[in-house]
C-alpha positions as CSV (number, residue, x, y, z in Angstrom):
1,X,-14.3,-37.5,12.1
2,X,-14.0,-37.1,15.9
3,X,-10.5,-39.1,15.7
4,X,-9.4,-36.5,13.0
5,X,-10.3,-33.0,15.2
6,X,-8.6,-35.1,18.2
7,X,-5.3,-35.2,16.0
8,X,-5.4,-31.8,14.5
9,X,-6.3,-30.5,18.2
10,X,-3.5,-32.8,19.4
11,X,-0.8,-31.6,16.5
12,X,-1.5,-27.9,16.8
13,X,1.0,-26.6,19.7
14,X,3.3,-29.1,18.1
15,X,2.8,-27.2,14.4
16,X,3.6,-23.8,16.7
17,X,6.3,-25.1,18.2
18,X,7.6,-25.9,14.6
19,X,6.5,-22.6,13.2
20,X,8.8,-20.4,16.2
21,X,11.9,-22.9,15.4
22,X,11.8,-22.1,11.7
23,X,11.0,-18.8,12.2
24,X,14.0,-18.2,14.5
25,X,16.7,-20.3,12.1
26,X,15.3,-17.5,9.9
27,X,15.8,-15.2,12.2
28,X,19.3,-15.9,12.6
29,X,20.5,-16.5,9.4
30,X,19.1,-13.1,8.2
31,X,20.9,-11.7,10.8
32,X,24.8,-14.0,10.4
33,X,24.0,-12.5,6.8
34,X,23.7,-8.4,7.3
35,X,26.9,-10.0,9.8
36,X,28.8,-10.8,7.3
37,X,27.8,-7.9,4.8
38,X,28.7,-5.1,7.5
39,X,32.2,-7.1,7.4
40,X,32.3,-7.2,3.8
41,X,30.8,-3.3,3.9
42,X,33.9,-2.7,5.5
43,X,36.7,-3.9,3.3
44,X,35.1,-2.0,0.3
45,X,35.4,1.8,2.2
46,X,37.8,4.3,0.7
47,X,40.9,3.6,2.8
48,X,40.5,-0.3,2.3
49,X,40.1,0.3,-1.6
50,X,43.2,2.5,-1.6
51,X,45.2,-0.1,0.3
52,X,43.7,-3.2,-2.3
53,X,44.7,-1.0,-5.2
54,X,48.3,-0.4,-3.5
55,X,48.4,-4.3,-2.9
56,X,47.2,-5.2,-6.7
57,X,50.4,-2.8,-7.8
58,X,52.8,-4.8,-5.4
59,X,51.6,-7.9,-6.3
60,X,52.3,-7.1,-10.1
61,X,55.2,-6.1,-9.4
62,X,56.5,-8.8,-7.3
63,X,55.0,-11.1,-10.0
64,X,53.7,-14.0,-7.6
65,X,55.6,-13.8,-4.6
66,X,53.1,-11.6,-2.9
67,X,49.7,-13.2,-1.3
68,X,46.4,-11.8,-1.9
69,X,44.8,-12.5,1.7
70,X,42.4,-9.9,1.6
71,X,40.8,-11.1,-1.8
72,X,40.5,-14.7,-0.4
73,X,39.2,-13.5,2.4
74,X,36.7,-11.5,0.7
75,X,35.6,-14.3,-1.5
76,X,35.1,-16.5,1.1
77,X,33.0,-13.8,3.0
78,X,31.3,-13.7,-0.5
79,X,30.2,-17.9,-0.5
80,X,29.2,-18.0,3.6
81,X,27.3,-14.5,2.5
82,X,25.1,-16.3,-0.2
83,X,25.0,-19.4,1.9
84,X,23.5,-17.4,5.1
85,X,20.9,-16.2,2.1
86,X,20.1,-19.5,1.0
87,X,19.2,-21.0,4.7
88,X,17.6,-18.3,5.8
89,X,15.1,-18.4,2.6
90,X,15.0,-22.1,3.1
91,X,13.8,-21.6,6.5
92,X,11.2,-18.8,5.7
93,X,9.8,-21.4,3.2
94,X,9.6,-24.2,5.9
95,X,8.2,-21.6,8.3
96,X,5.2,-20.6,5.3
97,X,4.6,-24.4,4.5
98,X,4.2,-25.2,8.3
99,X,1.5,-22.0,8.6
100,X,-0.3,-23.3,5.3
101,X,-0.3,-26.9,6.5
102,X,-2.1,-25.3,10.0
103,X,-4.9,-23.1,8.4
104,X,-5.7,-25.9,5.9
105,X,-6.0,-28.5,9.1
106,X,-7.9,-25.6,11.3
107,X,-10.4,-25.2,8.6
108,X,-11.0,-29.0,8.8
109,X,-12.5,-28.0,12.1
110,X,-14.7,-25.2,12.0
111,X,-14.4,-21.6,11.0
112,X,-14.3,-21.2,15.0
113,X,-10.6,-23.0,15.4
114,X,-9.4,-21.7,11.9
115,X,-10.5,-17.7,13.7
116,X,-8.6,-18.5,17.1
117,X,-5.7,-20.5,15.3
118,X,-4.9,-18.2,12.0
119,X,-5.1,-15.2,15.1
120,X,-2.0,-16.8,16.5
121,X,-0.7,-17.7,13.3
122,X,-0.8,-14.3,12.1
123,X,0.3,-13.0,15.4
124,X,3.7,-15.5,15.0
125,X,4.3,-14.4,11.4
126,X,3.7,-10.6,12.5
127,X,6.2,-11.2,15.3
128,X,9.2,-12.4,12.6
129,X,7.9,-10.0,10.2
130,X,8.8,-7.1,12.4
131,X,12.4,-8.0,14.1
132,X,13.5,-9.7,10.6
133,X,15.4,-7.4,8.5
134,X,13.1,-6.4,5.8
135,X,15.8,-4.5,3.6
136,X,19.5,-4.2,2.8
137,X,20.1,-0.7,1.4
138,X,23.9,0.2,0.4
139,X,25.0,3.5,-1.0
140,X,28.2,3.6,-3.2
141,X,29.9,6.3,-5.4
142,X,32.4,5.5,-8.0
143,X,35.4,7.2,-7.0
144,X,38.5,7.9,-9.6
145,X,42.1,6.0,-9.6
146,X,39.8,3.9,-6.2
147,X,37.1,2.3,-7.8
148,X,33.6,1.6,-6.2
149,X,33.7,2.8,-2.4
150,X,31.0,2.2,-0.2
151,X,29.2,5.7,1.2
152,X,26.8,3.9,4.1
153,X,25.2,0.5,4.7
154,X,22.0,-0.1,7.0
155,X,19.9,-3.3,6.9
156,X,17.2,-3.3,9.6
157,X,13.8,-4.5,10.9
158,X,10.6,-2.9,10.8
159,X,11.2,-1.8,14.3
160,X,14.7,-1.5,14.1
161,X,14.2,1.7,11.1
162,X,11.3,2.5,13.1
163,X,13.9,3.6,16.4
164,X,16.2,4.8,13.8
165,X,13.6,7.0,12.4
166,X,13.2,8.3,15.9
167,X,16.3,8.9,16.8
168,X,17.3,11.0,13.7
169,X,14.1,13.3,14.5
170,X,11.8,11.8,11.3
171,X,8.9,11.6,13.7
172,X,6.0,11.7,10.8
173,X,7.2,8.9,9.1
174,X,8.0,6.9,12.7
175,X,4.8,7.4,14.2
176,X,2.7,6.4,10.5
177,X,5.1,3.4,10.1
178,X,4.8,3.2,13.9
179,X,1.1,3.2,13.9
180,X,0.0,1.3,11.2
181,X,3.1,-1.7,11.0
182,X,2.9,-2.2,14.6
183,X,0.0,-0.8,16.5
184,X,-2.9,-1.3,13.9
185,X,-1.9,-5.1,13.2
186,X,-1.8,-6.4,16.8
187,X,-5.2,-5.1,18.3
188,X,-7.0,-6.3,14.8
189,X,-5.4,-10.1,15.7
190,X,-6.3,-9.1,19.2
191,X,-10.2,-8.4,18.1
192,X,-10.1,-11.2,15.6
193,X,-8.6,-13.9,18.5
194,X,-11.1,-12.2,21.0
195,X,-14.0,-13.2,18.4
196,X,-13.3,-16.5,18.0
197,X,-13.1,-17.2,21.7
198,X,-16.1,-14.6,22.9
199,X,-18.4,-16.0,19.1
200,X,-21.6,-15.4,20.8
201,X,-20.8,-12.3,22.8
202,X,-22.2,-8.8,21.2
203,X,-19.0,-7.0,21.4
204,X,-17.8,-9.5,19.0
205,X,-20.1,-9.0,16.8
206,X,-19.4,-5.2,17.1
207,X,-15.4,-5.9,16.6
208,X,-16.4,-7.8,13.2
209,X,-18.3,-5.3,11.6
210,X,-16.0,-2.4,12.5
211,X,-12.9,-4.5,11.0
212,X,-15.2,-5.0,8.0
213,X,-16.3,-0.9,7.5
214,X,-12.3,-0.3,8.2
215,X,-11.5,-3.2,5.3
216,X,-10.9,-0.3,2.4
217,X,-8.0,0.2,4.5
218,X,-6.6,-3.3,4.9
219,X,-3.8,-2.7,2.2
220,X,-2.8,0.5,4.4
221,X,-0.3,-1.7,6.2
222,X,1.6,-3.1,2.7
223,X,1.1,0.3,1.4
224,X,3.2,1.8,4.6
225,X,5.9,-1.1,3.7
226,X,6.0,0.0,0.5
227,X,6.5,4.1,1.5
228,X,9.2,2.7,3.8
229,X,11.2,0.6,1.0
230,X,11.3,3.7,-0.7
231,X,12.4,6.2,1.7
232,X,14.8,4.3,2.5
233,X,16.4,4.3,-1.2
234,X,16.0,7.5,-2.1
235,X,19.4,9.2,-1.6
236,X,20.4,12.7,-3.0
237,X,23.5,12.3,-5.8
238,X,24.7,9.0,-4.7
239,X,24.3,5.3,-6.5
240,X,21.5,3.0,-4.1
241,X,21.3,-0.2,-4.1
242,X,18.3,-2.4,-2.4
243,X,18.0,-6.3,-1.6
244,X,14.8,-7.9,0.0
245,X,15.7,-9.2,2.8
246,X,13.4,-12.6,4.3
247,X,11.2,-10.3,7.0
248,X,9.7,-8.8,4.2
249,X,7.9,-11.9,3.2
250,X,7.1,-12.3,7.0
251,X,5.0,-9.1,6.9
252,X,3.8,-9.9,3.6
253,X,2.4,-13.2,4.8
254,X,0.8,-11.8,7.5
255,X,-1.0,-9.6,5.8
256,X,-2.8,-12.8,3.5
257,X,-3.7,-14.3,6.9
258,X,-5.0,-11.7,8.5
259,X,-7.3,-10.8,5.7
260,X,-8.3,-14.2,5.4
261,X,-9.1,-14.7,9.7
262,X,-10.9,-11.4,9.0
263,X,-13.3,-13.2,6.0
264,X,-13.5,-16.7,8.7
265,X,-14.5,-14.2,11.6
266,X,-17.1,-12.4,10.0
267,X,-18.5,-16.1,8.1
268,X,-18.8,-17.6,11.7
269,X,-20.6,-14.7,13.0
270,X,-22.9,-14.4,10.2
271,X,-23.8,-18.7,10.7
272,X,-24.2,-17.9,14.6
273,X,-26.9,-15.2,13.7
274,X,-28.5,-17.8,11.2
275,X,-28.8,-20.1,13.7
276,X,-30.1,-17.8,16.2
C-alpha cells in the first residue's frame, strides 16, 4: 500500500504537467479556430458577397474559363475550420480524462490529498475555463439580390466578454459575471486548498462550514454562465446564431470538481472531529 501512495505521490506533478499541456493544445486550437472564422467572417460581409455574386455571373458567362479562387479558398478555410474543432475537442477530452484519472488516484490516498489535489485541479480547469472561448455568436441578415451577409461576429472568453462588457459601459452585468465567474471561484479553491493543508486548524473548520451554509448558492456560478450565453444572443431584428465553443466545458468541469473537493473537505473535517 505504501509503494502505491509513493507512485501516486510520485505521478502527480507529472499528471499536472500533462493536464497544462492538454489544456493549452486546447487552448490554441480554440483560438487557430475563431482564427480562421474571423477570416471566413470576412469573406461573407456585404461588399465580399456582392463581388462573389458579380464573380458567379462572369464565371457563367465565360462558361469555364474563369477560376473560382475565392470559393476554394473558402472551402478549404471550411475543412482546417472543422479540423481546428475537432483537435481542440480532442484535447479537452484528454485534458478531462487526465483530471478524472487524478481525483480517482488522490482518493486512493486519503480525503486529505484528494482536498489539496482536486483544489489544484479545479484551480487548472478554472484557469482554461476562463481564457478559452466559451461561445461563438454570429449575427446575419438575409439581404435581397446578396444573399446571407454577416452583421457582426465575437467569440470570446469569460474574461475576454467580461473587458468587453466594461468597455461598452454594461457594468451590472460585468461586475455579476465579474464577481461570481472569477472572484467567487478562486477564494472558495483558495479556502478549500487552505483546508486541506491547515485540517486541524479552527479557521478551517470555520471556512468548511461557511462554504457549506453558502452551498444553496453553488449553482450561482453556472447560472451566471447561463445569463451570459444569453445576453450574448439576444439581438434586436437580426438572425443569431450561437456555437459552444470547448471553454465552456472547462467552466462546466470545474464546477463538478469544486463541488465535489467541497463534499471531501467537509468529510475530512467531520473524521478529524470524530477522532478528536
Amino acid at each position: 500500500m505504501n509503494i502505491i501512495r509513493y507512485l501516486i505521490y510520485t505521478l502527480t506533478p507529472l499528471f499536472f504537467l500533462i493536464m497544462v499541456f492538454f489544456g493549452t493544445k486546447a487552448y490554441n486550437k480554440a483560438i487557430v479556430y475563431e482564427d480562421i472564422t474571423t477570416e471566413m467572417v470576412t469573406l461573407q460581409t456585404a461588399s465580399e458577397q456582392a463581388k462573389l455574386k458579380l464573380e458567379g455571373w462572369a464565371k457563367s458567362l465565360l462558361r469555364g474559363l474563369y477560376s473560382d479562387d475565392r470559393k476554394i479558398h473558402f472551402d478549404a478555410l471550411i475543412e482546417k475550420k472543422e479540423e481546428a474543432m475537432k483537435e481542440a475537442q480532442k484535447y479537452t477530452l484528454y485534458f478531462m480524462a487526465i483530471l478524472l484519472l487524478l481525483l480517482l488516484l488522490s482518493f486512493m490516498v486519503s480525503l486529505r490529498y484528494l482536498t489539496a489535489i482536486g483544489s489544484l485541479g479545479a484551480m487548472v480547469t478554472l484557469f482554461f475555463g476562463l481564457l478559452t472561448p466559451i461561445l461563438m455568436v454570429t449575427i446575419h441578415k438575409e439581404v435581397e439580390y446578396i444573399g446571407d451577409v454577416v452583421l457582426s461576429f465575437e467569440s470570446k472568453g469569460v474574461i475576454g466578454s467580461i473587458e468587453k462588457l466594461f468597455e461598452s459601459s454594461d457594468m451590472t452585468v460585468a461586475i455579476v459575471i465579474l464577481i461570481f465567474s472569477v472572484i467567487v471561484p478562486v477564494f472558495k479553491i483558495l479556502f478549500l486548498f487552505f483546508s486541506a493543508i491547515f485540517m486541524k486548524s479552527g479557521f478551517a473548520h470555520k471556512i468548511v462550514l461557511f462554504l457549506k451554509m453558502i452551498g444553496k448558492w453553488s449553482m450561482v456560478d453556472v447560472f451566471v454562465v447561463a445569463v451570459f450565453l444569453v445576453y450574448l444572443t439576444a439581438n434586436k431584428g437580426d438572425v443569431s446564431r450561437a456555437e459552444v465553443e470547448v471553454g465552456l466545458y472547462f467552466f462546466l468541469a470545474y464546477v463538478i470538481v469544486s463541488m465535489l473537493v467541497s463534499l471531501s473537505a467537509d468529510r475530512m473535517l467531520r473524521n478529524i472531529k470524530i477522532l478528536d
